[in-house]
C-alpha positions as CSV (number, residue, x, y, z in Angstrom):
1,X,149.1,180.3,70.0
2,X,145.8,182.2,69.8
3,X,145.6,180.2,66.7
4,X,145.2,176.8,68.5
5,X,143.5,177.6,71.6
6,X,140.4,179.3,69.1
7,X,139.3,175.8,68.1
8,X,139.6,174.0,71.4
9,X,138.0,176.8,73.0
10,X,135.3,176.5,70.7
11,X,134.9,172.9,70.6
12,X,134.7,173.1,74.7
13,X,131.9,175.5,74.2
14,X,129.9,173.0,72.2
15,X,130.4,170.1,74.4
16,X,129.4,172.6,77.1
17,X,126.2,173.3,75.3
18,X,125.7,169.8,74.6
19,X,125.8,168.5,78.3
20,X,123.6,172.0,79.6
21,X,120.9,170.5,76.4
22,X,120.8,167.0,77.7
23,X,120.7,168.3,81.5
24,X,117.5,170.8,80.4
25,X,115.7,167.5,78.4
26,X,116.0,165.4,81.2
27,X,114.7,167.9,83.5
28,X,111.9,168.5,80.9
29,X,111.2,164.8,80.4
30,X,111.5,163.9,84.4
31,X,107.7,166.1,84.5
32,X,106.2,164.6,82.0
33,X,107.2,161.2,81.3
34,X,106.9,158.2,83.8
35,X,110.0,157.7,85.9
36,X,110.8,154.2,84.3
37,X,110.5,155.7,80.7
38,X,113.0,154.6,78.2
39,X,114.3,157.8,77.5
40,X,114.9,158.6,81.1
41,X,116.3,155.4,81.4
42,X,118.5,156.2,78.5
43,X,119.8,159.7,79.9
44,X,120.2,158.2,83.4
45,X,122.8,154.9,81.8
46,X,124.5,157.9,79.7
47,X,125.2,159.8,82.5
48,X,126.4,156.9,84.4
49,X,128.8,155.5,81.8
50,X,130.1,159.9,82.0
51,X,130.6,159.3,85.6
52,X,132.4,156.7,85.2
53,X,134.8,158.5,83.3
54,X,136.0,160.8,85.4
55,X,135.9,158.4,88.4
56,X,138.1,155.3,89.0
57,X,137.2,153.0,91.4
58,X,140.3,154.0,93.2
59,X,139.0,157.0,94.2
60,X,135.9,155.4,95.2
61,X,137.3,152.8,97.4
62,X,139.9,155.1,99.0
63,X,137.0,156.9,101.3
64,X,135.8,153.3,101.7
65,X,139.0,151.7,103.1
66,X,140.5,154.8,104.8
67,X,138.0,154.3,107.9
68,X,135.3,153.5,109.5
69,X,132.0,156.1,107.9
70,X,129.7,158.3,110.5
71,X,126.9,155.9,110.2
72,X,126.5,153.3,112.9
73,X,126.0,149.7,111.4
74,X,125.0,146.8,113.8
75,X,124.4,144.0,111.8
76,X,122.6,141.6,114.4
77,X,119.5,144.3,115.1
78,X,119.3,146.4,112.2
79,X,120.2,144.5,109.2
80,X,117.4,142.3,107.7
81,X,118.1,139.4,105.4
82,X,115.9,137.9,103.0
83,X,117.2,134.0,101.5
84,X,115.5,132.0,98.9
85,X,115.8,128.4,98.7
86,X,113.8,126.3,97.3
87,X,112.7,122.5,97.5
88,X,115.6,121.3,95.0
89,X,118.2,123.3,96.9
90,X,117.1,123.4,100.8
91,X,120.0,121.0,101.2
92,X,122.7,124.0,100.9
93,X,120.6,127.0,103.9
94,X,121.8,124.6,106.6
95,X,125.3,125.2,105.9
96,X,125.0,128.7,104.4
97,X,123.0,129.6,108.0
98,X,126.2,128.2,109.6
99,X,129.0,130.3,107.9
100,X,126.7,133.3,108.2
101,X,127.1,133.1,112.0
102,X,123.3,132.2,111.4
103,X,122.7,128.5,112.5
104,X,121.0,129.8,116.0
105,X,117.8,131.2,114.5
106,X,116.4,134.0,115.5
107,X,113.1,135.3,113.6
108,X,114.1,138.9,114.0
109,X,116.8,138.7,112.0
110,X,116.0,136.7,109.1
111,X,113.2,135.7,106.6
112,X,113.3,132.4,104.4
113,X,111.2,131.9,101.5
114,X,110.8,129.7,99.2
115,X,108.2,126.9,97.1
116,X,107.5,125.5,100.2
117,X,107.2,125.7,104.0
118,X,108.6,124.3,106.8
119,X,108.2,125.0,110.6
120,X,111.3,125.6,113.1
121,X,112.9,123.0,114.7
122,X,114.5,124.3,118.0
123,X,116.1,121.1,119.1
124,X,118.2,121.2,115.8
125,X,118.3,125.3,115.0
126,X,116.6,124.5,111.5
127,X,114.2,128.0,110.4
128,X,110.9,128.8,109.4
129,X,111.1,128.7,105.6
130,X,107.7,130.6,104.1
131,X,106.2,129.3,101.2
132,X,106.3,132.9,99.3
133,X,104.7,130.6,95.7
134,X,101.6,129.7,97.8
135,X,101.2,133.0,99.9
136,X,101.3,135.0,96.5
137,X,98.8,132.7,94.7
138,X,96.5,133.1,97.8
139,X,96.5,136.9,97.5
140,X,96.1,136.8,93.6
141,X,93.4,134.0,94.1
142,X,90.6,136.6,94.3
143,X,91.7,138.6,90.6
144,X,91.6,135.0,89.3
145,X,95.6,135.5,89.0
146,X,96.0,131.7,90.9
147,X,95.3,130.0,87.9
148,X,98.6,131.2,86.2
149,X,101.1,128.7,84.4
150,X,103.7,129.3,87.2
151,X,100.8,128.1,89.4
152,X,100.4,125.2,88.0
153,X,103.7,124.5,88.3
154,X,104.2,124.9,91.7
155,X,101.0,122.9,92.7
156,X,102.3,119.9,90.6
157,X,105.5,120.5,92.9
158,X,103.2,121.0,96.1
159,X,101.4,117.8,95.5
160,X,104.7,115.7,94.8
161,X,105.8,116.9,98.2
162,X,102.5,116.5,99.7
163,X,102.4,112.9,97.9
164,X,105.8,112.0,99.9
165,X,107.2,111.5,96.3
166,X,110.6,112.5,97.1
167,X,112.4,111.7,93.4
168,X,108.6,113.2,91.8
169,X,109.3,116.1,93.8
170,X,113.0,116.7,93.0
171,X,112.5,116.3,89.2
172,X,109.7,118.9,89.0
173,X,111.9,121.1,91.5
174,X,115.0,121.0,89.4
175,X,112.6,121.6,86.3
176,X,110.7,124.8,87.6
177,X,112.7,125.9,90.6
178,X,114.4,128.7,88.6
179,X,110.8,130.0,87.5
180,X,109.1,129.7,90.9
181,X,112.3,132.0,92.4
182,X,111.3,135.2,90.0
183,X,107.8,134.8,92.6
184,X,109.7,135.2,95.5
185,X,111.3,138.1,95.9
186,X,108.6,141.1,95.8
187,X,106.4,138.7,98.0
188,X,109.7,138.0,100.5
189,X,111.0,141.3,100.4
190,X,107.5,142.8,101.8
191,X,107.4,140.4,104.2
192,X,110.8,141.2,105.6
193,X,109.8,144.8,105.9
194,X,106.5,143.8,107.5
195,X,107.4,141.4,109.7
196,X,110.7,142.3,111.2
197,X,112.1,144.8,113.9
198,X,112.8,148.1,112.2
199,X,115.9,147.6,110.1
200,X,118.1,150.5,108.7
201,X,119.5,147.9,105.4
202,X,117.8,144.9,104.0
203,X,119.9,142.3,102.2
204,X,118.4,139.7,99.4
205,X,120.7,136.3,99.4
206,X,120.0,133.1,97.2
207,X,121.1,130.2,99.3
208,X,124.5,129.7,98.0
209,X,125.9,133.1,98.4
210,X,127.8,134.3,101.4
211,X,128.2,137.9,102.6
212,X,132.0,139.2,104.0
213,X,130.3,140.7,106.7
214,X,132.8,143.4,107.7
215,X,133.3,144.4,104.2
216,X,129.7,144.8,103.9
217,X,129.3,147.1,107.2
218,X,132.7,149.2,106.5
219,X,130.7,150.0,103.1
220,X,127.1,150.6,105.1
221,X,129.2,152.6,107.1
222,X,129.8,155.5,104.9
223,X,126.1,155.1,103.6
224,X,122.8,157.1,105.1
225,X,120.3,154.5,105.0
226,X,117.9,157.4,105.0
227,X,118.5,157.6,101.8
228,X,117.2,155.5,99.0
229,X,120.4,153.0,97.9
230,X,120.0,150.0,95.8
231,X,123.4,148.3,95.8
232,X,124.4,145.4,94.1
233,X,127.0,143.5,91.1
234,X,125.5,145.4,87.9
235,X,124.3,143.4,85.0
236,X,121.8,144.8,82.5
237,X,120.9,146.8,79.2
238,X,120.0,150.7,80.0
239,X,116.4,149.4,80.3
240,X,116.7,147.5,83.6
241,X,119.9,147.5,85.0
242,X,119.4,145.3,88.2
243,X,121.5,144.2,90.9
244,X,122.6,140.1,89.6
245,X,120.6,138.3,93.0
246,X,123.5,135.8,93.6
247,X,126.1,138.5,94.1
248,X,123.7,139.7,97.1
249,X,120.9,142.9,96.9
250,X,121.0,145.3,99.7
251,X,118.8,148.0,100.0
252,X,118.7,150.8,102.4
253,X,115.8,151.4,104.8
254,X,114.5,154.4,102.7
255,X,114.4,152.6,99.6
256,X,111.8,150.0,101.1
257,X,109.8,152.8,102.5
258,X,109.4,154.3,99.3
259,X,108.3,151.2,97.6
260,X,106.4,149.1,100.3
261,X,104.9,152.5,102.5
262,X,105.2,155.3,99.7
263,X,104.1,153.4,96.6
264,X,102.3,150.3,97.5
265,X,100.6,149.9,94.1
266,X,104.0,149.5,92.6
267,X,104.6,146.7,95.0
268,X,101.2,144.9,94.1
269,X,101.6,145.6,90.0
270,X,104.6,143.9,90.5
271,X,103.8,140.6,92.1
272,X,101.3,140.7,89.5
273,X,104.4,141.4,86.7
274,X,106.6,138.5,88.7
275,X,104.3,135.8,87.0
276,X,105.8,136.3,83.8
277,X,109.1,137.9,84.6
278,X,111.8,135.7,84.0
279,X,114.5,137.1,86.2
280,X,113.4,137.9,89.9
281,X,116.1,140.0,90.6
282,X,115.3,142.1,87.5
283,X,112.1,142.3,88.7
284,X,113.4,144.6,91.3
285,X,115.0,147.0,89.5
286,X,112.3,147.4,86.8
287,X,109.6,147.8,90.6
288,X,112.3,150.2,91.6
289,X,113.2,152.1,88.8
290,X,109.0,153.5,88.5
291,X,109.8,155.4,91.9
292,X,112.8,156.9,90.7
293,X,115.2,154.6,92.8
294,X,118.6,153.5,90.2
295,X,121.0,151.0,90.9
296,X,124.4,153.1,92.7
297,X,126.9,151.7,90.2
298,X,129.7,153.4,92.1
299,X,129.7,150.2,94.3
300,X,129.4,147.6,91.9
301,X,132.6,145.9,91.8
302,X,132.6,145.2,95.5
303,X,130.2,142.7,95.1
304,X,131.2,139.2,93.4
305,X,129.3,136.6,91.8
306,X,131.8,134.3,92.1
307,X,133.1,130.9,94.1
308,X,136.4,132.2,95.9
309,X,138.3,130.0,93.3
310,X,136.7,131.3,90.5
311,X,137.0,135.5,92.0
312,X,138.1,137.5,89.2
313,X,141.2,139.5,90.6
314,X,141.2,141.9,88.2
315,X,144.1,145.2,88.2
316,X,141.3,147.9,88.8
317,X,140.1,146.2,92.6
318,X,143.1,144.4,93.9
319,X,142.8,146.7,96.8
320,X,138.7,146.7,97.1
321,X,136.3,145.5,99.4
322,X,135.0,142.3,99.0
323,X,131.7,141.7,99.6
324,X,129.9,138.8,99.0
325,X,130.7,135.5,97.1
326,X,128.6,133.2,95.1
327,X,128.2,129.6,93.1
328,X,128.8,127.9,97.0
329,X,126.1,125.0,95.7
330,X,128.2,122.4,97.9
331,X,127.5,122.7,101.8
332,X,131.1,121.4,102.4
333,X,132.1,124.1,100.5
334,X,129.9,127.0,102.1
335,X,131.3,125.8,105.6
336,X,134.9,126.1,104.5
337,X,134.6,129.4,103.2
338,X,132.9,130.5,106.4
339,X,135.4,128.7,108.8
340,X,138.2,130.6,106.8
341,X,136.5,134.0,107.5
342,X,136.4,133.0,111.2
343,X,139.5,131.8,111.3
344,X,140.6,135.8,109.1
345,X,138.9,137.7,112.2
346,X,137.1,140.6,111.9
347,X,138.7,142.8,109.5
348,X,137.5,143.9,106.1
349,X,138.5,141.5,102.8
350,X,139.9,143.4,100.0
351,X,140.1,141.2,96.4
352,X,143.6,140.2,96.7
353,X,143.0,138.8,99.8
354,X,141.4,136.0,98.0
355,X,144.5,134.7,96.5
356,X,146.3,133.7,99.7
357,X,142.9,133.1,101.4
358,X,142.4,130.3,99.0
359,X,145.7,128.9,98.1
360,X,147.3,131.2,95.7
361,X,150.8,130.5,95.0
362,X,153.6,133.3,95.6
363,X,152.8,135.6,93.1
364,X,157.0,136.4,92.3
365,X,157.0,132.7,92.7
366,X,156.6,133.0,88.8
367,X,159.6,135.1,87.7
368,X,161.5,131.6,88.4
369,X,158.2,129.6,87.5
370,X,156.3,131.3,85.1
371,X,154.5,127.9,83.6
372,X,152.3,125.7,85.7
373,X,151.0,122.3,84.0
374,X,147.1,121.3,84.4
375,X,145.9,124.2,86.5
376,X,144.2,127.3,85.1
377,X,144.5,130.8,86.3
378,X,141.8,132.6,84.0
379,X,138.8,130.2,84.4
380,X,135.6,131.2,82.5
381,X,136.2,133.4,79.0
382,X,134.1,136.1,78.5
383,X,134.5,137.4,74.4
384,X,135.1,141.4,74.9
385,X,137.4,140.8,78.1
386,X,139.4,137.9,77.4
387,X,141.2,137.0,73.8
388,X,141.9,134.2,72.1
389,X,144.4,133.4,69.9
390,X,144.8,130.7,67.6
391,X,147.7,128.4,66.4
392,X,149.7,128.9,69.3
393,X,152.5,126.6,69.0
394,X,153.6,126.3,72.4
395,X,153.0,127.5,76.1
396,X,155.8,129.9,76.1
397,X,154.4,131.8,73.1
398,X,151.1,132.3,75.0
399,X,152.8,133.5,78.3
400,X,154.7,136.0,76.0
401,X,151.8,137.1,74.0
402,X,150.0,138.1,78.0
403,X,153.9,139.4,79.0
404,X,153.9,142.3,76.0
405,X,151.1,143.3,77.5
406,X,152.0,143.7,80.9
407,X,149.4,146.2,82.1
408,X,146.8,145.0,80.7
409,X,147.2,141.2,80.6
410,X,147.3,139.2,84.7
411,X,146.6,135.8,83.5
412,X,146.8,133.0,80.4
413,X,146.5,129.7,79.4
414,X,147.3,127.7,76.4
415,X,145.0,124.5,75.4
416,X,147.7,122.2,74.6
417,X,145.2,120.2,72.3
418,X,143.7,123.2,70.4
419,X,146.7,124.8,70.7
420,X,144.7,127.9,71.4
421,X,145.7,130.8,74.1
422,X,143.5,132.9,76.3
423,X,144.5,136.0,78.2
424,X,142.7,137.9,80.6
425,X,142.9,141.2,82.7
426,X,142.3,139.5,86.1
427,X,143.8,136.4,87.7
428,X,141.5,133.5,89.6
429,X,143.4,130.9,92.5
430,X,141.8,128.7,89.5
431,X,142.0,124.7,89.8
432,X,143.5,121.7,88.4
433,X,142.3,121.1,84.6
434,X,144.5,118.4,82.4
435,X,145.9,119.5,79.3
436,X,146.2,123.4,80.1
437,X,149.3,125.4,81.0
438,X,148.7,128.7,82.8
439,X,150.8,130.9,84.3
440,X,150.0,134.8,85.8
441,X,152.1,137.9,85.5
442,X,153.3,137.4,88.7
443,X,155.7,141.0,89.1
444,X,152.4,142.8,88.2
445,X,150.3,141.0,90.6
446,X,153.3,141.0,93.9
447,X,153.2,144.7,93.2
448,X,149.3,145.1,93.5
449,X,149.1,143.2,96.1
450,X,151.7,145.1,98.7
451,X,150.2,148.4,97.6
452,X,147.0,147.8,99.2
């Protein structure tokens, strides 16, 4: 016995000695090297990924779900929203206003921004909307910052709006809109801060994303907004892993302080760094990450950058909070989701909910059906997550190849032209695509499902 316990024993004390050296250099390196430094950045991923080991996001969601946390969370007074639209999408913020419970404005509860302005219209509820592209190239004007390429753009879009050249206008704005958004969210998020009531969390929303609202406040709930939180959908190398803007931003109150109160110089270098930053939302976490403020990757996959039809279910949050949804680019489509949240009443959303929410089939239904013709149930393929196999002579091959697999495999399809199959670890409600036979492993997902 001694035998085998000498060797384990030592090989503990190594990996002992191993974590107490890495804790001791990062200590070292956190008083002498700037807080966004690579290696910093590099210990901090690396100690996340060893988190994430020895935590499932069952244990995580089990303190979120049991009950309501100790911290109030009123989400009319003291929750702040930021959305950007912009002149090639300002068709969807009507609707997405609407399903937010938003369509009466009120200024103290909400900022819009975006490549241009408009004034509010009280006979028909329609907001301010800030031109956060012009504001910023007026405060850069004097550093000679105005005449920057992303300038020019905009003020060829400015002038085609100006002209009244509506299909002028919409060209350039479908062209440059995506670069004109990275400028608006240091600029809007400031001015949220600034110009609103005291808020205790501050959410960032593109216009076609929609927030589960009692989702979002039984998570807040459990949250000190005292303390710095950056929450998000996590996407991103160790060297700036940001919070994806469609799947919704929130940051706590402290967080904002710390940046816009604390650290103002931060928040000026980086509307200077947004003119050449490609991603916005990036932006944020890179501004953050140089006052020591990370990304909580505990929450993660509670937010969704998703349609509802195209929600990956996946085995690890069946039972999860929901949070947001995104890709709602149709206003028919926004308004449906929020009428069906009405309609749900104010409870919190887990994942699964999504399937019956959005016309899921019986999940058993598929022990006696297991093969649906031209609908798919694993929508977009991701290589790392989903396999493909090839020369798959027929649809019940595929469906067996996701069946031997049964804890690991939700949902296939086979092409029947290509004859290829696809397997994935989550399940979508999906929609109709000719030519594909799909099926889910429905015994799997029935059980999930009554568990939570």
């Amino acid at each position: 016995m001694a035998v085998i316990l000498v060797p384990r024993r030592r090989a503990l004390r190594r990996i002992a000695v191993y974590v107490l050296a890495i804790l001791l250099t990062y200590q070292v390196a956190k008083l002498i090297l700037p807080a966004d430094n690579f290696i910093l950045l590099a210990i901090h991923f690396q100690a996340v990924c060893l988190y994430s080991l020895f935590h499932s996001t069952a244990a995580t969601d089990s303190w979120i779900r049991s009950s309501t946390g100790p911290y109030s969370v009123d989400f009319e007074s003291r929750v702040g929203l930021l959305i950007k639209t912009g002149w090639g999408t300002r068709q969807r913020l009507p609707a997405q206003l609407e399903a937010l419970g938003l369509d009466q404005w009120d200024p103290d509860r909400t900022i819009v921004v975006a490549d241009f302005e408009q004034d509010a219209n009280t006979t028909t509820g329609a907001p301010v909307i800030q031109d956060a592209v012009g504001g910023l190239m007026k405060e850069l004007a004097p550093r000679g910052l105005n005449k920057a390429h992303r300038f020019k753009k905009y003020q060829s879009l400015k002038n085609a709006i100006d002209d009244g050249d509506e299909q002028r206008a919409a060209l350039i704005g479908a062209n440059v809109g995506w670069e004109l958004d990275a400028l608006k969210f240091i600029w809007g998020l400031r001015t949220v801060y600034t110009t609103l009531p005291p808020k205790d969390w501050y959410l960032i929303l593109d216009d076609d994303s929609f927030i589960v609202i009692e989702s979002l406040k039984q998570l807040l709930s459990h949250l000190d907004p005292a303390t710095p939180y950056y929450l998000g959908n996590t996407v991103g190398d160790y060297r700036g892993r940001f919070a994806h803007g469609g799947s919704a931003v929130v940051l706590s109150r402290a967080a904002v302080d710390k940046l816009y109160r604390e650290n103002p110089h931060v928040a000026a270098e980086a509307q200077i760094n947004s003119l050449t930053e490609i991603w916005g939302d990036k932006l944020v976490a890179t501004t953050l990450q140089k006052i020591n403020i990370h990304i909580d990757e505990r929450f993660n996959h509670l937010f969704n950058g998703e349609s509802p039809v195209d929600t990956r279910i996946a085995s690890n949050r069946f039972c999860s909070p929901l949070v947001s949804f995104h890709e709602l680019k149709k206003p028919e489509d926004m308004k449906a989701l929020g009428l069906a949240f009405k309609e749900k009443g104010a409870r919190p959303t887990v994942w699964s909910d999504v399937w019956d929410m959005f016309g899921g089939p019986s999940a058993r239904g598929f022990n006696d059906r297991p093969m649906r013709q031209d609908h798919d149930y694993v929508g977009k393929l991701e290589p790392g997550r989903t396999k493909t196999s090839e020369n798959i002579a027929t649809a019940e091959k595929c469906m067996r190849l996701c069946m031997r697999h049964k804890k690991r495999c939700l949902a296939w399809k086979w092409d029947v032209q290509s004859k290829e199959c696809h397997t994935s670890p989550w399940m979508t409600v999906g929609k109709r695509q000719v030519g594909v036979v799909s099926g889910i492993n429905g015994e799997w997902a029935a059980e999930m499902m009554e568990s939570c």
